[in-house]
C-alpha positions as CSV (number, residue, x, y, z in Angstrom):
1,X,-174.2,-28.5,85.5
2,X,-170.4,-27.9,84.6
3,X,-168.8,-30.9,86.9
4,X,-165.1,-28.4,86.1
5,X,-166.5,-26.5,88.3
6,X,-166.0,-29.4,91.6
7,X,-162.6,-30.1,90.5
8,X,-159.7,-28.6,92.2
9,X,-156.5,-28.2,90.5
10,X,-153.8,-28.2,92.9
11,X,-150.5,-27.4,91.5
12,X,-146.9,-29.1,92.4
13,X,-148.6,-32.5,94.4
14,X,-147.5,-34.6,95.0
15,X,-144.4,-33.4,93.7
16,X,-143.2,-30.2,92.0
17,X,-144.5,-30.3,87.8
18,X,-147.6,-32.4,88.7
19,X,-151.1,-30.7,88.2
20,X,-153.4,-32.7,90.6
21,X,-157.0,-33.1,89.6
22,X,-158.7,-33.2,93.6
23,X,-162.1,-34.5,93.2
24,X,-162.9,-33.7,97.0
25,X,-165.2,-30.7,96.0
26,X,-166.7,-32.7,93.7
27,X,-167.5,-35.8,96.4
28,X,-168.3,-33.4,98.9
29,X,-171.9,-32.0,96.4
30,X,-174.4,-34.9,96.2
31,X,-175.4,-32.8,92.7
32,X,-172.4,-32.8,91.4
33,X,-172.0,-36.6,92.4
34,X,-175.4,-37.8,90.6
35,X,-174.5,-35.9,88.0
36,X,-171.2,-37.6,87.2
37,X,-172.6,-40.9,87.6
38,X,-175.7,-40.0,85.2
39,X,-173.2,-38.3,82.5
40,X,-171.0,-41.7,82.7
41,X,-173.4,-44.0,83.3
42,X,-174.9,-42.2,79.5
43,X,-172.0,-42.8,77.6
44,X,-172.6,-46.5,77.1
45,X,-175.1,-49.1,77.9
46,X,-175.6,-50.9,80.9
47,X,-173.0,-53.8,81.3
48,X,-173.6,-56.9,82.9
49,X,-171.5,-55.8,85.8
50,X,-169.3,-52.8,86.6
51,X,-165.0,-53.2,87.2
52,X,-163.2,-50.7,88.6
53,X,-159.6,-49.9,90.2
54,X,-159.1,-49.0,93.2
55,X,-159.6,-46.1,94.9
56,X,-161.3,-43.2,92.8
57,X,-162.7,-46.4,91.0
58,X,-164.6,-47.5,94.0
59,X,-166.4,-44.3,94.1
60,X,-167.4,-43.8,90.5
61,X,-167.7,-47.4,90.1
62,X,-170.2,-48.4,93.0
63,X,-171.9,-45.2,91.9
64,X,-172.5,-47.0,88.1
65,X,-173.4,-50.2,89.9
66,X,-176.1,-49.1,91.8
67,X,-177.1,-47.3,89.0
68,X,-177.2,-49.5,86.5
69,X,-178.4,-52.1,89.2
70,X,-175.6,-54.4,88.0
71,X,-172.5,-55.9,90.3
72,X,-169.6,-54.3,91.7
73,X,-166.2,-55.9,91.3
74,X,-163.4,-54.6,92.8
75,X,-159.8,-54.7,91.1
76,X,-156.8,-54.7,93.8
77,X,-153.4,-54.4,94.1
78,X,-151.7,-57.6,94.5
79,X,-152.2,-59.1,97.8
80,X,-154.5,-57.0,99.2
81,X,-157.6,-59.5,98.8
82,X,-158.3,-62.5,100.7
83,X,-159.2,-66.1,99.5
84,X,-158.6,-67.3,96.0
85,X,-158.2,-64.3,93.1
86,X,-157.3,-64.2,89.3
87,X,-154.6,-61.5,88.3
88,X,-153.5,-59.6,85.3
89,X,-150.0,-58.0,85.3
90,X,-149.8,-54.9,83.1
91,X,-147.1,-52.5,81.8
92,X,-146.5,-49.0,83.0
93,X,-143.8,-46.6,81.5
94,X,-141.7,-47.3,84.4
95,X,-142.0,-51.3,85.1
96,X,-145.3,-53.6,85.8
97,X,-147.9,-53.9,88.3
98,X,-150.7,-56.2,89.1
99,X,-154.0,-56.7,90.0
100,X,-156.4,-59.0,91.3
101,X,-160.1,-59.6,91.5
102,X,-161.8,-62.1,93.5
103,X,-162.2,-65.4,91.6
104,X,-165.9,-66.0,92.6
């Protein structure tokens, strides 16, 4: 299956000289879906648990998990998860951001 296909381009969004990749098409085709997960999930062997960002992360991410059978863990922006959390600050070209995962 060509997964290109279920991906939209969508030219000038959010602003004008930005190519958007929309993966709606391809989240709308359980196929397509399965496939991506079984086309990741073979480029590397099953982890002990699965990290991802939030929010295209949470999709692809809790699609690995489930595959692999492993843990989810979801990464947040700062302040966004309740209770006790570790955080890593990282550099973008344009200043910093943070994230935070649940400390359990």
């Amino acid at each position: 299956m060509d997964l290109r296909h279920f991906i939209r381009d969508v030219p000038d969004f959010p602003r004008k000289g930005i190519l958007f990749k929309d993966i709606t098409p391809l989240l709308a085709s359980p196929a397509a879906l399965a496939e991506t997960v079984r086309a990741l999930a073979a480029r590397m062997d099953r982890p002990d648990a699965v990290v991802a960002i939030e929010s295209r992360g949470f999709v692809f991410g809790t699609g690995l998990a489930m595959h692999w059978g492993v843990p989810f863990v979801p990464a947040r922006k700062f302040g966004k998860l309740p209770g006790a959390t570790v955080r890593e600050v990282y550099s973008l070209e344009y200043g910093e951001d943070t994230l935070e995962l649940h400390r359990d």
